[in-house]
N, C-alpha and C positions, 0 to 999 in steps of 0.2 A: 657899585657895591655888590660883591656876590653874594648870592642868596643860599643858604644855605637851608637845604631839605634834612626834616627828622629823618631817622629810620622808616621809620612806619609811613611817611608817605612815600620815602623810595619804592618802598613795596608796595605799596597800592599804585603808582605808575609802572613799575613794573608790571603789576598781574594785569591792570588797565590794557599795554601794548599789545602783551602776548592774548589776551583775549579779543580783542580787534586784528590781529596777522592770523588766531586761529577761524576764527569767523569767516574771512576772508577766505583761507586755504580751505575748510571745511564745508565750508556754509554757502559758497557763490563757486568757484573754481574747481574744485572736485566734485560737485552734483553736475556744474556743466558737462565739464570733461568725459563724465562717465555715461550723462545722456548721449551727449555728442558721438563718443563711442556705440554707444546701444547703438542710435539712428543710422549709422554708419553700416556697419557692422550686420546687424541681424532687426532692420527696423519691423517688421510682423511681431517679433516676441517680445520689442520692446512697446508697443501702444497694445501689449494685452491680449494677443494671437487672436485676433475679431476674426469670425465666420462672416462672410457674406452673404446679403442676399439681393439680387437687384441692386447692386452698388451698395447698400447699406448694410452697418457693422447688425445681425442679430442676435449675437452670441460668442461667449470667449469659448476658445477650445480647454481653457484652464481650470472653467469654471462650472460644474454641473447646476440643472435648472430643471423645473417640474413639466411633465407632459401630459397636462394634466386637463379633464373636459370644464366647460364653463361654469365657473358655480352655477347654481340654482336661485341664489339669493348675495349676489354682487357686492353689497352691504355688511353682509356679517361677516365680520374676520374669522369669527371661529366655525366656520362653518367648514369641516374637512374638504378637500381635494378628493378629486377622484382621479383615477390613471386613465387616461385616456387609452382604449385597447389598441389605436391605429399604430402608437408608437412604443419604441423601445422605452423601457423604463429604468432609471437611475437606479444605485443602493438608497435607502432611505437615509433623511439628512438630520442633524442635531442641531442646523446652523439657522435658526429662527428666529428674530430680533423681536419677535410679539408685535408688528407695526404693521401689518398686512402684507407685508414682502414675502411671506413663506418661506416655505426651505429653500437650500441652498443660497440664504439671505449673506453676499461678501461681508457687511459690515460685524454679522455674528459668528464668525467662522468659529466654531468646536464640535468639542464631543461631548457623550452622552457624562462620561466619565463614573459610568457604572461597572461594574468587575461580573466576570463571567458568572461569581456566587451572589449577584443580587438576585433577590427575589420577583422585584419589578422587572428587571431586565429578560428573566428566562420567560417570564410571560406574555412580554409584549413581543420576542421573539418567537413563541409559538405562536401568537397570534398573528405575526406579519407572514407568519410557513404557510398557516393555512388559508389566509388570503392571497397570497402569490401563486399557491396550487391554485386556487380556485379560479384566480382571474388568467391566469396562463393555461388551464384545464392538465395538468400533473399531477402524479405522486405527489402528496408533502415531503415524502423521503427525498425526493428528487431534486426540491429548492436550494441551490446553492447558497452558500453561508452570507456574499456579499448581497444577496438578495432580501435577507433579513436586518441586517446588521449596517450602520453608517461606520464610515470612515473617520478618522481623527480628525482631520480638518472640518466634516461636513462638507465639503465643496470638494471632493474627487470628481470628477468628471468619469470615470474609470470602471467597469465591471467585469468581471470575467469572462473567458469565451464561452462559457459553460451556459452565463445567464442570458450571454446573449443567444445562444442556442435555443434555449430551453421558450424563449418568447418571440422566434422566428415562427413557429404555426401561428400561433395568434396574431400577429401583426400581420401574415401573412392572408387568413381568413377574413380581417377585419378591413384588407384594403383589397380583397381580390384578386391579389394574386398569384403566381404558382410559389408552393414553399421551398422549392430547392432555388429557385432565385431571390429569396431574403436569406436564403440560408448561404449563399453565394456572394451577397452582401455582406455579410456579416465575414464571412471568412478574407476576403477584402481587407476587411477594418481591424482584423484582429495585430498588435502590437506586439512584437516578441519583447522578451528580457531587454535591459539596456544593459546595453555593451555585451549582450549575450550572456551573462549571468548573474543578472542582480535583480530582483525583484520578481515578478511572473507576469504572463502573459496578460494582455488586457484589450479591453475595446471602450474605446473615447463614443461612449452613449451619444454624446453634443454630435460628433462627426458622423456618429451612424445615422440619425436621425435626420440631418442638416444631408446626404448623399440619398436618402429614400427619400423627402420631401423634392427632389432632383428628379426623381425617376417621373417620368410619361405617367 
């Protein structure tokens, strides 16, 4: 005897099929395919562009991170970072998950999402001008703007050639070296535009840091 189906469960075997063929094409065979590809293809950028050090991954080139000296009390989360003067220093980050990860935390990646006319915002950027003069020993007029101010993401890796300039004495001073060869360094690292006109020039902090920790 044939069995005769309502409507309504035609369609629900229906939508049943095509969600098991999409499953399939979506969900197992296209995530392979396109890893597959990745590993093939450009496998460094696909597991995350790791930094080495002695064999081991220390760092993504993708991902900025703090250089920052030991707390004082290991226990307290809220107990500020300090920038360590040896090394180059990041833009400041907004990506801070409150879990003791600190900035540049991947799982909190944003922004501050304050507008140039808040009131909070102008202050705590005067306030990072005149700590960056201080700890770099410049002008406050002098402090470039990415040197106050975090990225959208909070995780740029990325600062300008200017900031990286402006903190080749002190890095310099602080590890004994001569400063036209951090300043030599740093020229090195510097990133033109991509594709030669789209965006401006930059230096991957992670890479400069990760090439001076290399030096003798």
């Amino acid at each position: 005897m044939r069995t005769i189906h309502s409507p309504l469960l035609r369609q629900h075997l229906a939508a049943l099929r095509l969600l098991l063929v999409l499953t399939v094409l979506t969900g197992i065979a296209y995530p392979l395919a396109v890893t597959g590809i990745a590993e093939t293809v450009f496998p460094h950028r696909a597991n995350g562009s790791p930094l080495p050090a002695h064999g081991t991954p220390v760092a993504s080139r993708l991902i900025g991170q703090s250089f920052s000296l030991p707390k004082q009390h290991p226990a307290d989360p809220h107990e500020a970072l300090r920038p360590d003067p040896r090394w180059f220093q990041p833009r400041p980050s907004a990506a801070d998950a409150g879990k003791g990860a600190g900035p540049y935390d991947p799982t909190a990646s944003n922004a501050s999402n304050l507008g140039p006319n808040d009131a909070g915002l102008t202050r705590t950027v005067r306030a990072r001008r005149l700590a960056v003069a201080a700890f770099d020993r410049v002008p406050p007029a002098s402090v470039p703007v990415d040197a106050v101010t975090a990225s959208g993401s909070g995780l740029d890796p990325d600062i300008s050639p200017a900031y990286a300039y402006e903190q080749a004495g002190r890095v310099a001073g602080a590890r004994g070296l001569a400063p036209a060869a951090v300043r030599g360094l740093v020229a090195g690292h510097v990133q033109g535009r991509f594709l030669g006109f789209l965006g401006q020039e930059r230096v991957n902090v992670v890479e400069l840091n990760h090439a001076l920790a290399r030096r003798p």
